[in-house]
N, C-alpha and C positions, 0 to 999 in steps of 0.2 A: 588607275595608275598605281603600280606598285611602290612601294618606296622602302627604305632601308633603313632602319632604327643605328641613329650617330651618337645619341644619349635617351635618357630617359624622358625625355619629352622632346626631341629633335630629330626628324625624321628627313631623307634626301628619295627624291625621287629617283628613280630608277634611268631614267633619261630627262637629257637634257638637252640642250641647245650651247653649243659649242661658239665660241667670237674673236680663236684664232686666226689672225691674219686678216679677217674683215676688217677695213680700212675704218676709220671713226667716220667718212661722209654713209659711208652705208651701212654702221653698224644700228642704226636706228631703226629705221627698214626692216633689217633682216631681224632683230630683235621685238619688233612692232608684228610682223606677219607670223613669228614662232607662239608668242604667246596669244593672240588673235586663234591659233590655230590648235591651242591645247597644251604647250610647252609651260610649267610651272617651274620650270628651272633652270636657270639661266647663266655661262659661267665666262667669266673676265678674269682680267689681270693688269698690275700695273704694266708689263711690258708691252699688253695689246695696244694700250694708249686708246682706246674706247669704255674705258670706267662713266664717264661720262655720258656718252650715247647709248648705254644698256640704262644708266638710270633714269633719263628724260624718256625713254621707252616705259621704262618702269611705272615711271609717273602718270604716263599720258595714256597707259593701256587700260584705266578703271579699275582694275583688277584689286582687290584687299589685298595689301601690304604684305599679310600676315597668309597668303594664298602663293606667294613666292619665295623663291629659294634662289638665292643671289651670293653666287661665289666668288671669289677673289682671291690675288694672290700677290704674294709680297713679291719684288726685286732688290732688297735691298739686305745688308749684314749687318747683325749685330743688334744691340738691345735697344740702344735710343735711335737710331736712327728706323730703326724697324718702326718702335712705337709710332714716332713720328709721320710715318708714312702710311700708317692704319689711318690717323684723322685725315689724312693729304686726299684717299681713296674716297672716305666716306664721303670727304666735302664735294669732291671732283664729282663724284655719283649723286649725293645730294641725297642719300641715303643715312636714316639714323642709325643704321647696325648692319653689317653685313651677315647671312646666315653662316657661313664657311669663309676660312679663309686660311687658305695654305703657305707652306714655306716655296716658292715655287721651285728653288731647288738646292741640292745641298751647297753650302757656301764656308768660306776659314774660320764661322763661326756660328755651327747651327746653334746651339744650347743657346749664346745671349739670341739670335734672331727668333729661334720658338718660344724663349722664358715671353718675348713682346707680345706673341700674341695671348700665352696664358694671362697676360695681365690684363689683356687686352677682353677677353673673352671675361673673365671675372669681373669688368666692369659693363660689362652689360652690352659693346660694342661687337662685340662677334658673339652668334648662339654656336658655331663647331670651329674645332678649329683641326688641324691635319698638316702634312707634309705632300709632294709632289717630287718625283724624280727621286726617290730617297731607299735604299737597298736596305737589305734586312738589316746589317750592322749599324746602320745610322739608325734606322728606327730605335732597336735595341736601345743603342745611346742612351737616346732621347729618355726611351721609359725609366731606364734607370737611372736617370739626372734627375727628371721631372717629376712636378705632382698631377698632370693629366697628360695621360698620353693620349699621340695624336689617332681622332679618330675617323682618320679617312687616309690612304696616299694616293695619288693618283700618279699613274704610271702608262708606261706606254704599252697598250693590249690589242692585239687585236686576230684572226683566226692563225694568223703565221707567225705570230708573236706572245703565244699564249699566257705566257708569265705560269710555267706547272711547277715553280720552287714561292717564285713569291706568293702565289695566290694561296695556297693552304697556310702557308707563314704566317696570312694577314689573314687569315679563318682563326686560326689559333691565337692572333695575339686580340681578335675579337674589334680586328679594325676593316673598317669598308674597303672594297678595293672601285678601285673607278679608271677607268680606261680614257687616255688621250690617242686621240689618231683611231679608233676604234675601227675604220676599213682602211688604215694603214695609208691612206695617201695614192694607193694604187688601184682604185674600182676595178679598172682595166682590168688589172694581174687577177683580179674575185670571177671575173666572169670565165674565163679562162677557167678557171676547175670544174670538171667535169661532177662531181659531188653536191657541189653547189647547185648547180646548173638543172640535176635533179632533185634537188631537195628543193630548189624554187619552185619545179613544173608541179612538184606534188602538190604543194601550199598554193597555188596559182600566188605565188607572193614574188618580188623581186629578186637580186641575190643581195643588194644591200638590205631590205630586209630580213633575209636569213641571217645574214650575217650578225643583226643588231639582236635579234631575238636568239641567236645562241649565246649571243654575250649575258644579255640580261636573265637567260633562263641560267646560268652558270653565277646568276647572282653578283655581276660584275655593271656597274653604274656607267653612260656610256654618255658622252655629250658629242654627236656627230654633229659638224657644220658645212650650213650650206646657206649661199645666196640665192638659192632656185628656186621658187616658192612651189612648187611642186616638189622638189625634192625634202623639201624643208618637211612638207606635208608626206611624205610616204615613209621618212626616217620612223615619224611618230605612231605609225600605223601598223605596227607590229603585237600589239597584245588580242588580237583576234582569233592564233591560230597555235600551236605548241609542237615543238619538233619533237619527235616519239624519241623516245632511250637510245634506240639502234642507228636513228639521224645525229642524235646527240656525237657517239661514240665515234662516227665517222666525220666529223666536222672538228673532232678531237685529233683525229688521226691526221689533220692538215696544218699542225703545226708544226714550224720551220726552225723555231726561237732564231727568229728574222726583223729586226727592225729595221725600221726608218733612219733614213741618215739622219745626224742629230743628237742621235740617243748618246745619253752618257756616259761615259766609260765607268763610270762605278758601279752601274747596272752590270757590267757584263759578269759579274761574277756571278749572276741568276740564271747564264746560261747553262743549259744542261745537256 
């Protein structure tokens, strides 16, 4: 498994296991059969409302503590109500530190809701901490307010939404980039390209694996979800095989800067 240097001793796997919109009856499940199946990173949120069922998974998978990478993310504004909300997560998850833990997204008060988690991460309660949904100018902000800037955003990526303003942005400022929605919500519209479709037959690979493995070879951290344990299983079965330079360049060529309904309007100034 590849992973991605966040600090100097904190490392993020390169995929993960995604627990958007998995309901909490069945987030246990599908977090119980991802890590069973190889998955060391696993990513929640207070607004999934399954903080809880990722970490009774957590607990009951055997797996060393210190062998996962457990993210989270905040809902809430502001400094004390943020802090406050960090211990709300850890207790609900039953977890003593979360490894990550992001701003989920920008709100009328980033600076006090990230100062919570730098205090937050200073006491030993978060090992990284990062931003989500957040455009180059909030980043910016942030670094220039802050004593750690965030070291991950996680943004919305995927081969029609390539992010070719933020992604060198976040090479230069030396922060991880990590992709939500990574096959955008549409499989469907993936199978449909003719590009894909051959660059699957060459790999005898799927096209949601293509797709995952151009992410990751482009150095982009990817947490696809799924309830299909088959699917769960073929997301992660991507580092077997490597798409050549000239597969690269043409799977480059299929970006739309296209997102998902959702996306926030302060992103769109990264359109190009």
């Amino acid at each position: 498994m590849k992973t991605l240097p966040l600090t100097e001793h904190v490392t993020i796997p390169i995929i993960g296991f995604g627990t958007y919109q998995i309901p909490p009856e069945a987030t246990g499940r599908a977090v119980s059969q991802a890590i069973s199946l190889g998955y060391r990173s696993i990513d929640t949120a207070q607004a999934y409302h399954n903080e809880r069922e990722v970490g009774q998974a957590v607990k009951a998978s055997g797996i060393d503590r210190a062998d996962l990478f457990i993210t989270s993310k905040t809902k809430t504004e502001g400094y004390e109500q943020t802090l406050a909300s960090i211990d709300d997560s850890l207790g609900r998850s039953d977890l003593d530190y979360f490894d990550l833990m992001l701003v989920h997204w920008p709100n009328g008060d980033n600076l006090g809701t990230y100062r919570a988690l730098e205090d937050a991460y200073k006491a030993g309660k978060l090992r990284a901490i990062g931003v989500s949904n957040f455009n180059s100018e909030q980043i910016e902000d942030l670094c220039q307010q802050t004593s750690i800037a965030p070291m991950i955003d996680q943004i919305e990526t995927s081969i029609h939404w390539q992010q070719k303003k933020m992604h060198p942005f976040l090479e230069r400022k030396g922060i991880v980039h990590e992709s939500w929605s990574p096959l955008a919500h549409r499989v469907d519209s993936l199978k449909e390209e003719p590009t894909l479709r051959e660059i699957s037959a060459n790999h005898g690979k799927s096209i949601t694996q293509v797709v995952l493995r151009f992410l990751t070879q482009e150095d982009i951290v990817v947490i696809p979800r799924s309830t299909n344990p088959k699917h769960i299983e073929e997301n992660l079965d991507i580092f077997d095989f490597e798409l050549t330079a000239d597969e690269i360049d043409r799977v480059r060529g299929l970006d739309r800067s296209q997102p998902v309904s959702g996306w926030p309007e302060s992103m769109m100034q990264e359109r190009y």
